[in-house]
C-alpha positions as CSV (number, residue, x, y, z in Angstrom):
1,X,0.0,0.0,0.0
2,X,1.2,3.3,-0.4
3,X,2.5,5.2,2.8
4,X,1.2,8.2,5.0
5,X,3.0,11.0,3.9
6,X,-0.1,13.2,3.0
7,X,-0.6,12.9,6.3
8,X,2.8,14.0,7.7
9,X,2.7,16.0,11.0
10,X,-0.5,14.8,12.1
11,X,-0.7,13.3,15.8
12,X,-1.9,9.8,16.5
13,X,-2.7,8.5,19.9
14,X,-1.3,5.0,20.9
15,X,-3.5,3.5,23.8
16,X,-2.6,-0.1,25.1
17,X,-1.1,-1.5,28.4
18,X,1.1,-3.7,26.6
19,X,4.5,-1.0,26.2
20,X,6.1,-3.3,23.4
21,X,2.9,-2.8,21.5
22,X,2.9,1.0,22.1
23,X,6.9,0.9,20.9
24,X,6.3,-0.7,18.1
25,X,3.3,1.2,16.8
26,X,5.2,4.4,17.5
27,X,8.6,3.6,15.6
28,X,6.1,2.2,12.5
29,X,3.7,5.5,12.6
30,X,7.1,7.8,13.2
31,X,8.4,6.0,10.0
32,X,5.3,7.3,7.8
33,X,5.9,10.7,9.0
34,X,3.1,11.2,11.9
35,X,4.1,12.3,14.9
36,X,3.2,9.5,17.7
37,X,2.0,9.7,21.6
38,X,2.2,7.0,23.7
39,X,-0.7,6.2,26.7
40,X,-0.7,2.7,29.0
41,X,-3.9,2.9,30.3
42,X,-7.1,4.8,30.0
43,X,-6.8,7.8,32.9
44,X,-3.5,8.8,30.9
45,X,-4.8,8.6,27.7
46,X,-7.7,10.5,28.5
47,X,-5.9,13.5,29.7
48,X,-3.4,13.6,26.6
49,X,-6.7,13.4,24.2
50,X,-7.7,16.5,26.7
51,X,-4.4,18.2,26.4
52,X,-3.3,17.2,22.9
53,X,-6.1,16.3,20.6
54,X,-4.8,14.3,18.5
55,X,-5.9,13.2,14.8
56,X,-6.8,9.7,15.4
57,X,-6.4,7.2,18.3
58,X,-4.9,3.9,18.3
59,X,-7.2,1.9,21.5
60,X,-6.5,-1.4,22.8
61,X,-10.1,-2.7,24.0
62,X,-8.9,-5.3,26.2
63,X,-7.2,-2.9,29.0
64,X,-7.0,-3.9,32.9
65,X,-9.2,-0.8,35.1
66,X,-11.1,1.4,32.5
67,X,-11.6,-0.8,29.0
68,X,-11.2,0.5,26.0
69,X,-14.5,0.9,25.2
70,X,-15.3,3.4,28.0
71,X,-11.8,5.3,27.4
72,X,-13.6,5.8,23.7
73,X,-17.2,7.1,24.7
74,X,-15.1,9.4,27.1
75,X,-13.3,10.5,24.7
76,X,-16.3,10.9,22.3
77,X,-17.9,12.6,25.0
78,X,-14.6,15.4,24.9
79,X,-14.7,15.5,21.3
80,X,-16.7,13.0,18.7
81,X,-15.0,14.3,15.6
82,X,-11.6,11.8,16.6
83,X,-11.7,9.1,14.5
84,X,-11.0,6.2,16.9
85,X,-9.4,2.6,15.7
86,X,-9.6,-0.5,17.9
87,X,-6.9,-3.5,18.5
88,X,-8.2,-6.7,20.1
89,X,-6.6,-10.0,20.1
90,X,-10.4,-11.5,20.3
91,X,-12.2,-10.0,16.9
92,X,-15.1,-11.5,17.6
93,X,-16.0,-10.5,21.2
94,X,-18.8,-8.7,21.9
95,X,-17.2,-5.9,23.2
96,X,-15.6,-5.0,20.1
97,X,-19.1,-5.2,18.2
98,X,-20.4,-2.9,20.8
99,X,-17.9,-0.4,20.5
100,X,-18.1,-0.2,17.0
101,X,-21.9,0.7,17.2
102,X,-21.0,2.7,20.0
103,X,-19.1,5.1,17.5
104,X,-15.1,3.5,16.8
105,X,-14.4,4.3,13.3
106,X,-13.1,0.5,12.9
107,X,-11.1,-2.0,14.8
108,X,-8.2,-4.5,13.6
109,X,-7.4,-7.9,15.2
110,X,-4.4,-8.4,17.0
111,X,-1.7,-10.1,15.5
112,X,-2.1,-7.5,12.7
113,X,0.3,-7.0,9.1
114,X,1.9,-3.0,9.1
115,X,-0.2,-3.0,5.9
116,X,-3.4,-3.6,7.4
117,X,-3.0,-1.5,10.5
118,X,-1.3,1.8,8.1
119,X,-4.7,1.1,5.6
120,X,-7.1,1.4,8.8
121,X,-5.4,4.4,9.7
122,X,-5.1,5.9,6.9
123,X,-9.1,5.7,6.1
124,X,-9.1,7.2,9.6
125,X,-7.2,10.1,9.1
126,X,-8.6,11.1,5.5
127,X,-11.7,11.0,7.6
128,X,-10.3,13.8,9.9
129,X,-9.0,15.9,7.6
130,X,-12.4,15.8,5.9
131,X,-13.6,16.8,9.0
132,X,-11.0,19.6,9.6
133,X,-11.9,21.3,6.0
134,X,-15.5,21.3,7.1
135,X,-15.0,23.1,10.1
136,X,-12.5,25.5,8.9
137,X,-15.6,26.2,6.4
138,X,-17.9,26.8,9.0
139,X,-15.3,29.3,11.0
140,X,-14.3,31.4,7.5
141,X,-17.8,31.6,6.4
142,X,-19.7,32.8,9.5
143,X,-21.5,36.5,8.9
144,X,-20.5,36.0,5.5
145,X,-22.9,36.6,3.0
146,X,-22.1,34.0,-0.2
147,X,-25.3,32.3,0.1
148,X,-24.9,29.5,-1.4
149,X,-21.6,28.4,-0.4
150,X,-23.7,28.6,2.8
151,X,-26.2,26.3,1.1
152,X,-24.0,24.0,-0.7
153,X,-20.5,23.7,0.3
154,X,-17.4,24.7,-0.4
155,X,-16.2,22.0,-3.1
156,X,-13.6,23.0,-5.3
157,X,-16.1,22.4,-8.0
158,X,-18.8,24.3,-6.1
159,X,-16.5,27.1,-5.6
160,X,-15.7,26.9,-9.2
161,X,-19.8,27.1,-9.6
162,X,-20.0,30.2,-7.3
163,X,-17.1,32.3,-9.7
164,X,-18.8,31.7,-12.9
165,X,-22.2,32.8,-11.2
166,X,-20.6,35.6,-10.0
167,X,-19.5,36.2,-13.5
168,X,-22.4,36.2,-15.2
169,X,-25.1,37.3,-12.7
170,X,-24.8,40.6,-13.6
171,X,-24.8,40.3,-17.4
172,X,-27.9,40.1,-19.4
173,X,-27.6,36.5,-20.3
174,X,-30.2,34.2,-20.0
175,X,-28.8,30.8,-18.4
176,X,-29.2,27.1,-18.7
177,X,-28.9,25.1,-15.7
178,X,-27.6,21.3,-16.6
179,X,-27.8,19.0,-13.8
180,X,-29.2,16.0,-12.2
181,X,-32.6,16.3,-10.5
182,X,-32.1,16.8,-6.4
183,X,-28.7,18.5,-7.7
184,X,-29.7,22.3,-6.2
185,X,-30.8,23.6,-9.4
186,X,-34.0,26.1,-7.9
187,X,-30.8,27.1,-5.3
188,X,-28.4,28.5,-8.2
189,X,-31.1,29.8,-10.2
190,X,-32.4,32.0,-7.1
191,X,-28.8,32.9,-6.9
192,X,-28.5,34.4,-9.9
193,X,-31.1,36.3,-9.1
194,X,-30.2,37.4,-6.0
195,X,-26.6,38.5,-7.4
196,X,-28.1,40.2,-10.5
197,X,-29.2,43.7,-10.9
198,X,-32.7,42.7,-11.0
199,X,-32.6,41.5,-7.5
200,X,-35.0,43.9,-6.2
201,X,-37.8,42.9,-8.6
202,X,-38.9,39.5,-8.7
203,X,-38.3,36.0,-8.5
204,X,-40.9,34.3,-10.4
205,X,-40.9,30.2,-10.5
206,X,-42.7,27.5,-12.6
207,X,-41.9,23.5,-13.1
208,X,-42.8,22.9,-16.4
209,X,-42.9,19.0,-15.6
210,X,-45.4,19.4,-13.1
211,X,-48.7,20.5,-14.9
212,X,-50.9,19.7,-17.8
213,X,-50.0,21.6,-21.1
214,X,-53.4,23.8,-21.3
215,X,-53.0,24.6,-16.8
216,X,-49.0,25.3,-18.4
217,X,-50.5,28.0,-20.8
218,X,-52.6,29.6,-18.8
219,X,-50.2,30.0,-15.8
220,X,-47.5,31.1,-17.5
221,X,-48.9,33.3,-20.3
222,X,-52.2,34.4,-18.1
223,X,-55.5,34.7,-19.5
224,X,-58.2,36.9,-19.7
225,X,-62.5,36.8,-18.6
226,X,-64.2,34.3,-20.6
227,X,-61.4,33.3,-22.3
228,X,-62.2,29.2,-21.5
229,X,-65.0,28.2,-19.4
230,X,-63.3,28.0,-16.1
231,X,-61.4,31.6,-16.6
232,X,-64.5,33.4,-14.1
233,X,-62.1,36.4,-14.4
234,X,-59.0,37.8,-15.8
235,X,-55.1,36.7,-14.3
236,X,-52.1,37.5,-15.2
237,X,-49.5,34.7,-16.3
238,X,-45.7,34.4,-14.9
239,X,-44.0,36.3,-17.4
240,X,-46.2,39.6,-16.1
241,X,-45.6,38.8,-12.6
242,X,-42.0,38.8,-13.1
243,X,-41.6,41.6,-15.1
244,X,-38.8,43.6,-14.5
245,X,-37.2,40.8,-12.7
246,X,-36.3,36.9,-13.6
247,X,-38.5,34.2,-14.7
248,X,-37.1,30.2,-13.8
249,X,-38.4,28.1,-15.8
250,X,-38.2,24.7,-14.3
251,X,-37.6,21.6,-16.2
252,X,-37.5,23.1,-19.6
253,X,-37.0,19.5,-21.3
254,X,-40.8,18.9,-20.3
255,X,-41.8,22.0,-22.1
256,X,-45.0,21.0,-24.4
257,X,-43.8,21.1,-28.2
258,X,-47.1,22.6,-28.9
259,X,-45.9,25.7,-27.0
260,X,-42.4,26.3,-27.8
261,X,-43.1,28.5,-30.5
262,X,-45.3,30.8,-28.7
263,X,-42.5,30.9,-25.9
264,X,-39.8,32.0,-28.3
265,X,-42.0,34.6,-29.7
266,X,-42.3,36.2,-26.0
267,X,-38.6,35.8,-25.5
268,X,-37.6,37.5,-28.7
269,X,-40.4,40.4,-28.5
270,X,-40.1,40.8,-25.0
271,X,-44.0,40.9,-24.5
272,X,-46.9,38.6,-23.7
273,X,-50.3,37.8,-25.1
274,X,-53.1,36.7,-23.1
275,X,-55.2,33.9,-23.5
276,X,-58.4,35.5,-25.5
277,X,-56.8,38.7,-25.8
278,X,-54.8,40.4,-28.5
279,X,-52.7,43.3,-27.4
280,X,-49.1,42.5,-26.2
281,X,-48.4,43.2,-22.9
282,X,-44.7,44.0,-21.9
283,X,-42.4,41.1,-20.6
284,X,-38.8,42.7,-19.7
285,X,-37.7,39.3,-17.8
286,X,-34.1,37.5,-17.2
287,X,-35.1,33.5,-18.2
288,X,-33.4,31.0,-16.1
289,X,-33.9,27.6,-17.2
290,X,-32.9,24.1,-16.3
291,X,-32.6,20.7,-17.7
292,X,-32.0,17.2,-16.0
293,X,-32.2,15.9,-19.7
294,X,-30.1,16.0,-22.4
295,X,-31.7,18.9,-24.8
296,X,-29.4,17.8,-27.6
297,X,-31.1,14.2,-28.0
298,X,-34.3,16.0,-27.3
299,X,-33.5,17.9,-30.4
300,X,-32.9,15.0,-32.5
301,X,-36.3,13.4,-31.2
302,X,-38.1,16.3,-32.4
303,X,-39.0,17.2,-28.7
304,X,-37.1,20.5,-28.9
305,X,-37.0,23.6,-30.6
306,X,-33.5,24.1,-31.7
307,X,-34.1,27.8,-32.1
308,X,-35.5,27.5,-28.8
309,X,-33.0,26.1,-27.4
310,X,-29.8,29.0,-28.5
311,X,-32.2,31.3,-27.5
312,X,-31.9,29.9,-23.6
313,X,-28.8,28.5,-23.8
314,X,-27.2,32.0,-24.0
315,X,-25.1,30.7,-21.3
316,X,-24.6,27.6,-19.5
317,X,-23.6,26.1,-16.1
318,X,-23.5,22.7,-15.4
319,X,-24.8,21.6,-11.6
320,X,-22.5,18.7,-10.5
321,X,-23.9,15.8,-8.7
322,X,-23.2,15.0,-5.0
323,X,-20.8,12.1,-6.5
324,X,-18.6,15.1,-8.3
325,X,-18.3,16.4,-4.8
326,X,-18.4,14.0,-2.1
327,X,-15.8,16.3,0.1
328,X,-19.5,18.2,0.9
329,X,-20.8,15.5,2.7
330,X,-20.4,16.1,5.9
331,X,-21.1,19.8,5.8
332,X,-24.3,18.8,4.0
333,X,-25.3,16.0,6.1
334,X,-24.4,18.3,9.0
335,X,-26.7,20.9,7.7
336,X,-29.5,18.7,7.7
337,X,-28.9,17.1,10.8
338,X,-29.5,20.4,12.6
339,X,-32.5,21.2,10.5
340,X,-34.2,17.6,11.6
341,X,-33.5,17.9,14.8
342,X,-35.3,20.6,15.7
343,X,-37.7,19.7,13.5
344,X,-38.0,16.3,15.3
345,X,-37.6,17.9,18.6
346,X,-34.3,16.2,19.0
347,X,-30.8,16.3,20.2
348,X,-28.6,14.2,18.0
349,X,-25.0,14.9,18.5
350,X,-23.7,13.7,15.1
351,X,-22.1,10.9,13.0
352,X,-20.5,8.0,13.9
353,X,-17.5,7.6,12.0
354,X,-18.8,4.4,9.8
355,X,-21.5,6.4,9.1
356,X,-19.5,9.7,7.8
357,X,-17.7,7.1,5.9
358,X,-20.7,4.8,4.6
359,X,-22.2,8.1,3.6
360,X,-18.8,9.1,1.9
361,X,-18.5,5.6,0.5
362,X,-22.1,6.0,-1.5
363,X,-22.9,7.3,-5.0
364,X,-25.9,9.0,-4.1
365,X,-28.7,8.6,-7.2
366,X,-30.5,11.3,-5.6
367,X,-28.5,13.7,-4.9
368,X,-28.5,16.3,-2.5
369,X,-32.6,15.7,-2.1
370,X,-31.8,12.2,-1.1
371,X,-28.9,12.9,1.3
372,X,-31.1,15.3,3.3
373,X,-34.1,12.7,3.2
374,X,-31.9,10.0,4.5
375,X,-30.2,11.9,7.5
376,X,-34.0,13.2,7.9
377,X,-35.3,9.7,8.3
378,X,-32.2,8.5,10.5
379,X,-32.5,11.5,13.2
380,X,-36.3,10.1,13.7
381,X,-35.0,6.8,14.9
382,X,-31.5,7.4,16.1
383,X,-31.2,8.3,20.1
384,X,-27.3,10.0,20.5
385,X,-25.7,9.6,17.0
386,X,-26.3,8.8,13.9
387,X,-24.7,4.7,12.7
388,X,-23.7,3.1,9.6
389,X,-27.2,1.3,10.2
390,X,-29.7,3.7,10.8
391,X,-28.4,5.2,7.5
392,X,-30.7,2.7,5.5
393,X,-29.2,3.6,1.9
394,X,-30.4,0.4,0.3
395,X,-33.2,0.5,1.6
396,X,-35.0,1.8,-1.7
397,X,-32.9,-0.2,-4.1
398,X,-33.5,-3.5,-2.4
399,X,-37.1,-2.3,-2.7
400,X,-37.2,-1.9,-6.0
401,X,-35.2,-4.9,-6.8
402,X,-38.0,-6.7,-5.0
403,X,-41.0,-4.7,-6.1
404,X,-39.8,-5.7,-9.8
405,X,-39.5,-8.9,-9.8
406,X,-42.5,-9.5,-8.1
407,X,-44.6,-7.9,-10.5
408,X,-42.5,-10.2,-13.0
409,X,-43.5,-13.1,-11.2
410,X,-40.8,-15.5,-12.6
411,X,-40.1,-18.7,-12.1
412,X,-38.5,-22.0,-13.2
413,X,-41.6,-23.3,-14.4
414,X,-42.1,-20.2,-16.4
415,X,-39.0,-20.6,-17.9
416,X,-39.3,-24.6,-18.8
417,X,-42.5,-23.6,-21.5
418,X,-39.5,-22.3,-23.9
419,X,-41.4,-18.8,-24.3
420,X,-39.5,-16.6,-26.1
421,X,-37.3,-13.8,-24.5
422,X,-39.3,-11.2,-26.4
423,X,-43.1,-12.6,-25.4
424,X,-41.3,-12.5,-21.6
425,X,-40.6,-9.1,-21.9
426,X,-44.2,-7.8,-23.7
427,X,-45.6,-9.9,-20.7
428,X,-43.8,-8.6,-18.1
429,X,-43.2,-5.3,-19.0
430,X,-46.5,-3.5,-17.9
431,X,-46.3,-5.4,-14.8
432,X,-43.4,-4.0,-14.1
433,X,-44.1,-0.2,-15.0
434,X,-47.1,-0.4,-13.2
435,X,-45.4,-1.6,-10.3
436,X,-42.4,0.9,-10.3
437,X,-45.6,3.5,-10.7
438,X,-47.5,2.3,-7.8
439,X,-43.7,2.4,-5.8
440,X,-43.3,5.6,-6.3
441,X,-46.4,7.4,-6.1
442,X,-46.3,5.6,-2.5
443,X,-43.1,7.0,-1.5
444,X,-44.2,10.2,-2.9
445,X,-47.4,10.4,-0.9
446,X,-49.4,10.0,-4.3
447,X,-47.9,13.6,-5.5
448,X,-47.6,12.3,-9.2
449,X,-45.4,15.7,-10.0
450,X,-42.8,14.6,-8.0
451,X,-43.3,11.1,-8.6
452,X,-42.8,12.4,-12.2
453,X,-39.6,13.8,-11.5
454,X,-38.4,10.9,-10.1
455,X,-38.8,8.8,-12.6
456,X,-38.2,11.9,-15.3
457,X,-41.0,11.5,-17.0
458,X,-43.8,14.4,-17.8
459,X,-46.7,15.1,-15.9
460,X,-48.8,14.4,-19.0
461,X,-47.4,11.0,-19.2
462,X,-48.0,10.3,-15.4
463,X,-51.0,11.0,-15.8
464,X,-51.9,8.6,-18.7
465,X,-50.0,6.3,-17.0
466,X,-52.1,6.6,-13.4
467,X,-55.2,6.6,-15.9
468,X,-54.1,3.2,-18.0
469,X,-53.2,1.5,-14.7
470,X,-55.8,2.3,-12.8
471,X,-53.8,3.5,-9.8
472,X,-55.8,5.1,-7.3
473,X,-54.4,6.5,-3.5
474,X,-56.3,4.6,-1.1
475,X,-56.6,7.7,1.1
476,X,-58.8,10.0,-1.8
């Protein structure tokens, strides 16, 4: 494996009653370039950790007086962002289970290769130093006013984000946001706003995925009295409400095709025309849009205007996913921690280390939207901190896994007829959507825009989807 020296200078901890042991750890973690204290039992050790603190800790959990495991929730106690690494010569005793769910970061069995105990520690400290970066953010960035560092973390790609918007928030662009879903899009977009000379005029929002293409219309380009039967009187759309200021238009790629024409007509003449009305009505409005989808292939598929679509892309940025900027974890989870717990009416302290690093570890489909559902859900049950466990992240995969293929319902017998692989799939395959519908429209609480958006798909084709299934929420 290769060696410490990224992590030259930083302190380790050894903790065992066993001096040879102690020795021997120091002269190997000295040789990588870390700087190595020595403790024999656990009233010692504590008060170095007190006086010291050091990066990581080296704990031996079989220790006569105090055992290791009470030296560690001490020392947790004192400060729980110390990665903490166990050495037992019994791996399998019940002690060392119970103080890995008590919060050590991992534990290795005694006797131990150099490799194996320099690979532990090395997780261990890239941990802290994770850690370290997130707290220094916290301490530069209090009173400060760059919102959505604030609100999404301090990356070097996020950072990278935050100049360009600075860039062109003040220029007359309009912008293309390119991202995931759950990525922060609606965050950058208010952003721009709120950096751009128009920030005193309005903010003005509408998800084009989320409603029907004649509600679309009449929202966003208003209506007039008598105009349909509903329209009892006369309402202005989005582009009016945000004149003078900036319109986002939400999930652009689920624009109707039908009106994309009428939308680049207001964006090149600046002005609006009601619904049963003829006179244009001035529109001076910044568009913001954004995109989970690729508007190039909806081009090809004749889903997009390509005039349309240089018209908003006058400038671009691209959103990364959580898994282009893992180092945010922690700040994020952190974030949401505090937000669920008073929420919840609760006081957990944190992380345990295996679940900073199970968190760290996972690539996060969701996004930022499913990191802060997660740590949501795990506050609800957890009672000091947060564990790997209570982290449930396969929970929904598993789910789906098993929600598919018992909607496939196959079997061996199935399978012994000598049906074709193409009459399998036509059989299965509504099963299967229908099931994956029903799923998610569950986990959404039946709200079939974001159930929509999760499976980025329209809200028109949801709905003929909730019609041709027959899917109904048991509740109303």
């Amino acid at each position: 494996m290769e060696g410490l020296d990224k992590y030259r200078g930083m302190k380790i901890l050894i903790v065992d009653d066993e001096e040879d042991m102690c020795v021997l750890l120091k002269r190997l973690f000295e040789r990588q370039g870390l700087a190595a204290m020595m403790a024999f039992d656990g009233e010692s050790a504590l008060d170095q950790f007190r006086k010291e603190e050091p990066d990581a800790v080296v704990l031996d959990i079989l220790m006569p007086g105090m055992d290791g495991r009470e030296v560690m929730l001490r020392m947790r106690r004192i400060n729980p962002e110390i990665p903490v690494i166990f050495m037992t010569a019994l791996a399998g005793v019940p002690g060392a289970v119970d103080a890995m769910k008590a919060g050590a970061f991992d534990y290795v069995a005694k006797p131990f290769e150099t490799g194996e105990i320099l690979e532990v520690l090395g997780r261990a400290l890239d941990e802290r130093l994770m850690r370290r970066k997130f707290q220094s953010f916290q301490a530069d960035h209090v009173g400060q006013k760059d919102e959505l560092l604030q609100l999404m973390g301090a990356s070097d790609v996020i950072v990278e984000l935050t100049n360009s918007l600075k860039q062109i928030a003040k220029a007359p662009f309009d912008v293309l946001l390119i991202g995931e879903p759950g990525t922060g899009k609606a965050l950058v977009a208010q952003n721009l706003h709120d950096e751009s000379d128009r920030h005193k005029k309005p903010f003005v929002t509408i998800a084009c995925d989320a409603l029907a293409e004649d509600v679309l219309e009449q929202e966003l380009f208003g209506y007039e009295r008598g105009a349909f039967p509903d329209a009892e009187r006369s309402k202005p759309g989005k582009f009016e409400s945000a004149h003078g200021g900036t319109l986002f238009l939400d999930e652009i790629s689920a624009f109707p095709v039908a009106l994309q024409s009428r939308l680049l007509h207001v964006l090149q003449t600046k002005s609006v025309v009601r619904l049963g009305n003829e006179t244009p009505i001035p529109a001076d409005v910044r568009i913001i849009a954004s995109t989970s989808k690729d508007l190039h292939e909806q081009i090809e598929q004749k889903r997009f205007r390509p005039d349309l679509f240089y018209r908003l892309n006058e400038y671009s940025l691209h959103v990364p996913s959580l898994r282009e900027r893992k180092t945010d974890i922690p700040y994020l989870a952190s974030r949401f921690l505090q937000f669920s717990n008073k929420e919840l009416n609760k006081n957990i302290g944190g992380f345990t280390p295996k679940a900073l690093e199970k968190m760290l570890a996972y690539n996060w489909p969701g996004n930022v939207a499913q990191l802060k559902a997660v740590v949501r859900r795990s506050v609800l049950f957890a009672e000091e901190y947060i564990s790997a466990e209570q982290l449930d992240l396969e929970m929904d995969a598993e789910r789906r896994v098993r929600a598919v293929m018992a909607a496939a319902d196959i079997d061996e017998s199935t399978i012994e007829q000598g049906i074709a692989l193409k009459d399998h799939m036509r059989k299965h395959t509504a099963q299967i959507e229908r099931q994956i519908l029903l799923e998610t429209l569950k986990r959404t609480g039946w709200n079939k825009a974001k159930a929509a958006r999760l499976l980025q798909i329209d809200y028109k084709t949801m709905q003929t989807k909730v019609k041709e299934y027959k899917l109904q929420d048991p509740n109303g």
